[in-house]
C-alpha positions in Angstrom: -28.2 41.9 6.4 -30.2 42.5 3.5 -31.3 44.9 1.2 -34.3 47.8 1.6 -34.3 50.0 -1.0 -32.2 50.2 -4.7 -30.9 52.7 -7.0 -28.7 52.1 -9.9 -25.7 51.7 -10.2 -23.0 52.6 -13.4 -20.8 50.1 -14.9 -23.0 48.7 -16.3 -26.8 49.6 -15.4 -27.2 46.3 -14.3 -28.8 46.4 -11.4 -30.9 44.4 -8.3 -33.6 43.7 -6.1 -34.4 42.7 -3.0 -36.8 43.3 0.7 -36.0 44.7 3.4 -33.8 43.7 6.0 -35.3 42.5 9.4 -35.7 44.6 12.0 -32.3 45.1 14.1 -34.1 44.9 16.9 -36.0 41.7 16.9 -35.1 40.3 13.6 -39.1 40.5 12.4 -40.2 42.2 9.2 -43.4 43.4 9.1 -44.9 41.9 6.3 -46.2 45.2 5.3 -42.8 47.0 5.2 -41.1 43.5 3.4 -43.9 44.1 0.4 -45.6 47.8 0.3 -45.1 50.3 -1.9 -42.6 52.2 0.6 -39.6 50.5 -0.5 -40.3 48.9 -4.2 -41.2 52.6 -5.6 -37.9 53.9 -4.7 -36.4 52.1 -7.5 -38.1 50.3 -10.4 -35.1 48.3 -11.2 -34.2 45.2 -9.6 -30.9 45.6 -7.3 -30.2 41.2 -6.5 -28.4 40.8 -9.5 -25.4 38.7 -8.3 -23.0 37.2 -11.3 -21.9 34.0 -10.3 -18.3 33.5 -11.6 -15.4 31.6 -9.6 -13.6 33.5 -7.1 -10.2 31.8 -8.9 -9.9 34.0 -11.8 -8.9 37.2 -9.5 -7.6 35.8 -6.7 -4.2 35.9 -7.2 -4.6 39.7 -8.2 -7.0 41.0 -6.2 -6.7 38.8 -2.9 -4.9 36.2 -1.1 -6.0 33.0 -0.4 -7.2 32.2 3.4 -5.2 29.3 5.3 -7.3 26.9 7.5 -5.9 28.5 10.3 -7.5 32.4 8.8 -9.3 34.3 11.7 -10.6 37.8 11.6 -11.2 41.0 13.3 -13.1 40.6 16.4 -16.1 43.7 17.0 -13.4 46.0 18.6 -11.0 45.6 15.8 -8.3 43.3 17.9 -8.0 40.8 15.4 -8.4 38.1 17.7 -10.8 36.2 15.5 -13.2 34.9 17.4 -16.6 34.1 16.0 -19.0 33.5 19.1 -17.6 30.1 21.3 -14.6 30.3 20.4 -15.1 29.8 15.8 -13.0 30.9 13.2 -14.3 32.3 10.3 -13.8 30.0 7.3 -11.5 26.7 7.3 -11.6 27.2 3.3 -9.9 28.8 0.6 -11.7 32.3 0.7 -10.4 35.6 -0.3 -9.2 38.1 2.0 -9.8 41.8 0.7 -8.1 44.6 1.5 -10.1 48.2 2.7 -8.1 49.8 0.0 -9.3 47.0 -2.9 -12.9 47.3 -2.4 -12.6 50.9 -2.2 -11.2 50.6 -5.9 -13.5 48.1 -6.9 -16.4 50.3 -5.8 -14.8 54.0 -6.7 -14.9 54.5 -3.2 -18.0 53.6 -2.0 -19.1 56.1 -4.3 -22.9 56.8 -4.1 -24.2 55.9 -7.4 -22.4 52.3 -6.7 -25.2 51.7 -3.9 -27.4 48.4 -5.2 -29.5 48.4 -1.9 -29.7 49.7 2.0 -30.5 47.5 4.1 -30.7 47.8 8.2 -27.1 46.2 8.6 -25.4 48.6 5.9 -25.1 49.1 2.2 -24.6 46.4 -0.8 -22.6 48.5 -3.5 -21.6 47.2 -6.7 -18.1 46.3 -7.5 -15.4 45.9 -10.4 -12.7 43.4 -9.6 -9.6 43.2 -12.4 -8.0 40.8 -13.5 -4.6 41.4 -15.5 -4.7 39.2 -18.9 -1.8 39.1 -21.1 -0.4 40.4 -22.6 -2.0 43.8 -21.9 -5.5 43.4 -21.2 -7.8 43.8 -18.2 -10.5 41.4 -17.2 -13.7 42.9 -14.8 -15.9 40.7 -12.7 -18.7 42.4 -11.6 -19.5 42.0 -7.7 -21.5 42.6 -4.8 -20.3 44.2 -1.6 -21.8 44.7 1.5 -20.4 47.2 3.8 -21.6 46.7 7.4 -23.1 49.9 9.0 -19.8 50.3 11.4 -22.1 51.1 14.4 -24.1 48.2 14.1 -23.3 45.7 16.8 -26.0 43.3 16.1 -25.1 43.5 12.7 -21.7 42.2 13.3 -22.8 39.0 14.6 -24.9 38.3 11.8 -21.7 39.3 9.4 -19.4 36.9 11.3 -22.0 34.4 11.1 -22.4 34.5 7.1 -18.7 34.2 6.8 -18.6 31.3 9.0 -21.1 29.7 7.3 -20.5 30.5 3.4 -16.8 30.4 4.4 -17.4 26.6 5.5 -19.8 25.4 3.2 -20.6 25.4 -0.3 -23.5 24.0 -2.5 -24.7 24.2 -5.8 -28.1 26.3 -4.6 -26.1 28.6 -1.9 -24.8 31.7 -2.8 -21.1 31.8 -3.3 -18.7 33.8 -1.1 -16.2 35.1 -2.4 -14.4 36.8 0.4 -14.0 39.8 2.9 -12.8 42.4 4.1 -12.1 43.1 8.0 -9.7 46.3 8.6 -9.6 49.2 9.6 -13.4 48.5 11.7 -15.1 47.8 8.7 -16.6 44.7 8.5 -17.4 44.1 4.7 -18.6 41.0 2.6 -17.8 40.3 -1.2 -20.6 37.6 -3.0 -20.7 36.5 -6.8 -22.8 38.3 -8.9 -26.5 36.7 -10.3 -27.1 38.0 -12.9 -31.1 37.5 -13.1 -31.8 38.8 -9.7 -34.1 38.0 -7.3 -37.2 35.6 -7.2 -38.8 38.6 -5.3 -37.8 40.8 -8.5 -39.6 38.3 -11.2 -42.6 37.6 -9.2 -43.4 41.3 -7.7 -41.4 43.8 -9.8 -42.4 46.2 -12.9 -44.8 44.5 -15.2 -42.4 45.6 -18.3 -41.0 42.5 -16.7 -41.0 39.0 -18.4 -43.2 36.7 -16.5 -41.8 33.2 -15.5 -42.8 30.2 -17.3 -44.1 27.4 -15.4 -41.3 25.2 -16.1 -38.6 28.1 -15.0 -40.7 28.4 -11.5 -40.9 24.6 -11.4 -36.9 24.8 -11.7 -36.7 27.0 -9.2 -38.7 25.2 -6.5 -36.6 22.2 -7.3 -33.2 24.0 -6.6 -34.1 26.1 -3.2 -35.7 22.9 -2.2 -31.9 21.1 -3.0 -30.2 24.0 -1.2 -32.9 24.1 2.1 -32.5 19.8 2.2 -28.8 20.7 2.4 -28.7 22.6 4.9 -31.2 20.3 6.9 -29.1 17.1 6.2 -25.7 18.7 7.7 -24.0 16.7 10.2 -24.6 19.5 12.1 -28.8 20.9 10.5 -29.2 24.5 10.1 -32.2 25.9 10.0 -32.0 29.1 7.8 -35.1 31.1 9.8 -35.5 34.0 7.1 -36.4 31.9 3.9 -38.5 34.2 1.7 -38.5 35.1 -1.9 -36.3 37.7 -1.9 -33.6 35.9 -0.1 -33.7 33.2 -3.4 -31.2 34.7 -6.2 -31.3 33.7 -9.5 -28.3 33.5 -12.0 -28.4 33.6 -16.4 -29.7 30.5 -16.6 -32.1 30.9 -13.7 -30.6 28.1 -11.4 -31.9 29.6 -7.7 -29.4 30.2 -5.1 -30.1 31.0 -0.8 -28.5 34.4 -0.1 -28.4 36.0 3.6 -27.3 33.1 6.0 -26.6 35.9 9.0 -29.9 34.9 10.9 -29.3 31.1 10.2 -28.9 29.1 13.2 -26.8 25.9 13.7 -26.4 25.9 17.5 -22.9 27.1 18.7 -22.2 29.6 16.4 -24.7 32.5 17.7 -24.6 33.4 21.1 -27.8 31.6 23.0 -30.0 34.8 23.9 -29.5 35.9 19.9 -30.5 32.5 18.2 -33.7 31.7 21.1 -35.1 35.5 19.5 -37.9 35.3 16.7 -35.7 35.0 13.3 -37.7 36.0 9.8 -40.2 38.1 8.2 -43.8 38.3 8.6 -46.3 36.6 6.1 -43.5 33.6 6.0 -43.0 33.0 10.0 -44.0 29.3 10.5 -47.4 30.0 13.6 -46.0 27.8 15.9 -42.8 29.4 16.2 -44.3 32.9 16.1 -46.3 31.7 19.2 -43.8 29.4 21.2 -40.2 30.4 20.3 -39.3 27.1 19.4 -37.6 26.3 16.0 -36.9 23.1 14.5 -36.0 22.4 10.4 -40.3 22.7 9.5 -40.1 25.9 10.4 -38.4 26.6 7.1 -40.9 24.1 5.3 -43.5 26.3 6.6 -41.9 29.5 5.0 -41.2 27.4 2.1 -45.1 26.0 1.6 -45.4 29.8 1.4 -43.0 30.8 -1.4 -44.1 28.3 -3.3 -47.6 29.7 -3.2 -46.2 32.9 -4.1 -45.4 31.0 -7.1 -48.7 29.6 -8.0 -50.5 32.9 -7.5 -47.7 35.6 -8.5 -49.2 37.6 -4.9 -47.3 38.6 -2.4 -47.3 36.2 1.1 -48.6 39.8 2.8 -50.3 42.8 0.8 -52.3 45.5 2.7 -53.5 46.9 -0.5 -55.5 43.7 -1.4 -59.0 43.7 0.5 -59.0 42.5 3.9 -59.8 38.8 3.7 -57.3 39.0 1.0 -54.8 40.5 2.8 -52.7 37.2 4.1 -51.7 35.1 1.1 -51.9 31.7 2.7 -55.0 31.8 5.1 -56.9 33.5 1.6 -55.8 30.6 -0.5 -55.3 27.4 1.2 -59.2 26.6 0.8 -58.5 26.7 -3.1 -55.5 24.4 -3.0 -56.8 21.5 -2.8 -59.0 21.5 -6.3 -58.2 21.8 -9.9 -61.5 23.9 -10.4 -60.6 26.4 -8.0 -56.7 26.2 -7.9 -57.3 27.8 -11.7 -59.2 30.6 -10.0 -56.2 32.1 -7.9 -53.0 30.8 -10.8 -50.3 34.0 -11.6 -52.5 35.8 -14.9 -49.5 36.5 -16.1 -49.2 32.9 -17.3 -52.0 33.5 -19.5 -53.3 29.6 -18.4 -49.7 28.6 -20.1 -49.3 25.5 -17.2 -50.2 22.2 -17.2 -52.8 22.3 -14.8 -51.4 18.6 -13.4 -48.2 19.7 -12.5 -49.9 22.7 -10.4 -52.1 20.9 -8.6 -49.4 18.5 -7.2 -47.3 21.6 -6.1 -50.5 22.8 -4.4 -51.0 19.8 -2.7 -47.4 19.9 -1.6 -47.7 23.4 -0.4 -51.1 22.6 1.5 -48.7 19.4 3.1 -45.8 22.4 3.8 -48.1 24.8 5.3 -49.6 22.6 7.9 -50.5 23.8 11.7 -48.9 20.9 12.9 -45.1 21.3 12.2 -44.7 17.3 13.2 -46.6 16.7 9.7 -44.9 18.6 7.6 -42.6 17.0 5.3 -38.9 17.0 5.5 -36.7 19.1 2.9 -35.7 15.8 1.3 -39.1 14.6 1.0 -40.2 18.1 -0.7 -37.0 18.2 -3.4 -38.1 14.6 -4.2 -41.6 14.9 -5.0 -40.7 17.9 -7.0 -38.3 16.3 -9.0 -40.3 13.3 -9.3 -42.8 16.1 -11.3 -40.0 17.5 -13.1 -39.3 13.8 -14.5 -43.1 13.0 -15.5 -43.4 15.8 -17.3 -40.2 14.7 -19.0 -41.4 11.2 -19.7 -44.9 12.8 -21.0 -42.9 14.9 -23.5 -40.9 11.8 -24.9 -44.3 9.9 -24.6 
C-alpha cells in the first residue's frame, strides 16, 4: 500500500515522496519501475512528508478512542471484524474516523489533496482541527490513505497495518493514528514526517540538500532499532518490503518504518498470501527470490542494501547506469572491503566530508549484511549495536 507517483497538495505546499507500490499481483516491484524516471518525473517534490505529532491533541474532537474490544468492517462491509484467523484490529487506544471527518479533513478527497497513488489507492493530505479556547482552531496536518475500494488484495494488506500499528508501537515505526471503515471504504490516517522520505534525500532533485554523514549514520542507527524490534517480538516479524522509500524521516531526521501491509508474523495473513514473494527488486534477499523461504535475514539482506544506497547516493537498481553498473550491490561489493577503493564509489555529493573510518566499518557491515549465505548474516541486534558502537567512537574521538 504505498505510493507511485506525487503531485502537490495546498495547505501548505508541503509535500512527499515515495516508490511505487508492489505489484498487486505478486507483491514484486521491478526494480526498474521502483527507481526510473517513469514515476520520479511526474512530480519533482517529495510527497512522504508525514508530521509526527500525538494522536491526543484531536482525539476527543475529531475521533473516539478504540476499546480493547474495537473490531472493524470485514471486506463485505458486515462489520464483523475479523482480521484473517479470527484477529481484531488494534487492542490499543487508536482513533476511529468517521467517512464524513476525513472527507473534511481532506476537502473531500479533492484532487489537488492527492500526495501519491499507489497500486492499493491514494494517500491524500489532511487537516484535522482541534478547538482551542477560547476561540481558536488548531490544524494537524495528516496523511490518509484511501484504499482503492475494488482492491481485494489490498484489503488484506490494510487490515494487516492496522493490526500491526494498532498493536504495536516503537520509537522508529511510524505512528497510527487511526481509521476509517464505513460505508466500504477502507481508509488509514498516519502522523505526518515532516522531512520525507530517505528515498527523497538520497534520489530526489539535486536543489536538494545532501545528507551529512553523521545525519545518514543516524539514520542507519534508528531503522536498525526499529527492524531489531520487530525481530525481537515475542512473536518476530519479518517486514519483507524494507527499502529506502519505505524509511520516513521526521524535523529532526529520526527515521521511522512506514508500510507494514506486506509484513508477516505468522497468523495474521492467510498462508497462501504470506508463502508469496514479498518486496521490491534490487532489495529481494537471493535466497528467498530463489526458494520462497523467509526468515528475519531476509530483511538484513535488504538492509546491507540500503545502507549501500547510503554510501554511494545510487539507487539499489538503475537501468540508465551502464550495464555492469546496472545492479548496485553485485557492482559494488568488490569495492567494500578497501579504504582505497571504497573512496572511489562514496555519494559526491559529500564532497569527501566523511570520516573515511567510520565508512569503512559500515561497509564492512554491509559486505557482512549482504552475504549469499543468510545463516551468516548478522542479526538486527548485532547490526544496531555495531552501529552504535561507531556512533559512540566518534563521540569519544570528538571529546578526545
Amino acid at each position: 500500500m504505498g505510493i507511485c507517483c506525487s503531485c502537490s497538495a495546498h495547505k501548505p505546499a508541503t509535500t512527499q515522496d515515495q516508490d511505487p507500490t508492489p505489484s498487486t499481483a505478486d507483491h514484486v516491484s521491478a526494480g526498474s519501475d521502483d527507481f526510473g524516471n517513469g514515476w520520479f518525473s511526474i512530480a519533482s517534490i517529495s510527497i512522504t512528508t508525514w508530521m509526527s505529532l500525538p494522536s491526543s491533541s484531536f482525539t476527543t474532537i475529531w475521533g473516539k478512542n478504540v476499546p480493547e474490544s474495537s473490531q472493524f468492517s470485514d471486506a463485505t462491509g458486515s462489520g464483523d471484524g475479523a482480521l484473517a484467523n479470527g484477529q481484531n484490529a488494534t487492542n490499543s487506544s487508536v482513533t476511529v474516523f468517521t467517512l464524513a471527518q476525513l472527507r473534511a479533513a481532506t476537502y473531500n478527497f479533492r484532487s489537488d489533496m492527492v500526495l501519491g497513488k499507489g497500486g492499493f489507492g491514494d494517500v491524500y493530505k489532511g487537516w484535522l482541527k482541534e478547538k482551542l479556547p477560547p476561540r481558536g482552531i488548531k490544524k494537524t496536518a495528516v496523511a490518509v490513505k484511501k484504499l482503492d475500494s475494488s482492491s481485494m488484495q489490498g484489503l488484506k494488506e490494510w487490515k494487516a497495518e492496522v493490526y500491526f500499528l494498532g498493536t504495536h508501537s516503537h520509537p522508529n515505526l511510524v505512528k497510527l493514528l487511526g481509521y476509517c471503515s464505513e460505508s466500504g471504504e477502507r481508509i488509514l490516517v498516519y502522523e505526518f514526517m515532516k522531512k520525507g522520505s530517505l528515498n527523497y534525500h538520497l534520489f530526489g532533485k539535486r536543489s536538494v540538500p545532501p545528507l551529512s554523514w553523521d545525519i545518514r549514520l543516524k539514520i542507519a542507527i534508528n531503522i536498525a532499532r526499529g527492524l531489531a524490534y520487530l525481530h525481537t517480538l515475542e512473536k518476530p516479524i519479518i517486514y519483507r518490503d524494507f527499502k529506502s522509500s519505505n524509511i520516513l524521516l521526521d524535523e529532526f531526521y529520526n527515521a521511522k518504518l512506514s508500510d507494514f501491509g506486506l509484513s508477516f508474523w505468522g497468523p495474521l495473513i492467510d498462508s497462501h498470501v504470506s508463502t508469496r514473494i514479498a518486496g521490491t527488486m534490487g532489495y529481494i534477499d537471493p535466497e528467498y527470490l530463489a526458494t520462497g523461504h523467509r526468515n528475519a535475514k531476509s530483511d538484513v539482506y535488504s538492509f546491507g542494501v540500503v545502507l549501500v544506497e547510503m554510501l554511494t547516493g545510487l539507487r539499489a537498481i538503475d537501468r540508465r547506469r551502464p550495464n555492469e553498473q546496472q545492479f548496485l550491490v553485485s557492482w559494488v561489493i568488490p569495492f567494500l572491503s578497501s579504504k582505497r577503493k571504497l573512496k572511489s564509489i562514496m555519494d559526491t555529493r559529500l564532497k569527501g566530508k566523511y570520516p573515511l573510518k567510520e565508512a569503512s566499518h559500515v561497509a564492512r557491515l554491509a559486505i557482512r549484511c549482504l552475504k549469499v549465505e543468510p545463516k551468516i548474516r548478522p542479526s538486527m541486534k548485532e547490526i544496531a549495536e555495531t552501529l552504535e558502537q561507531v556512533e559512540v567512537r566518534k563521540y569519544k574521538s570528538i571529546r578526545s
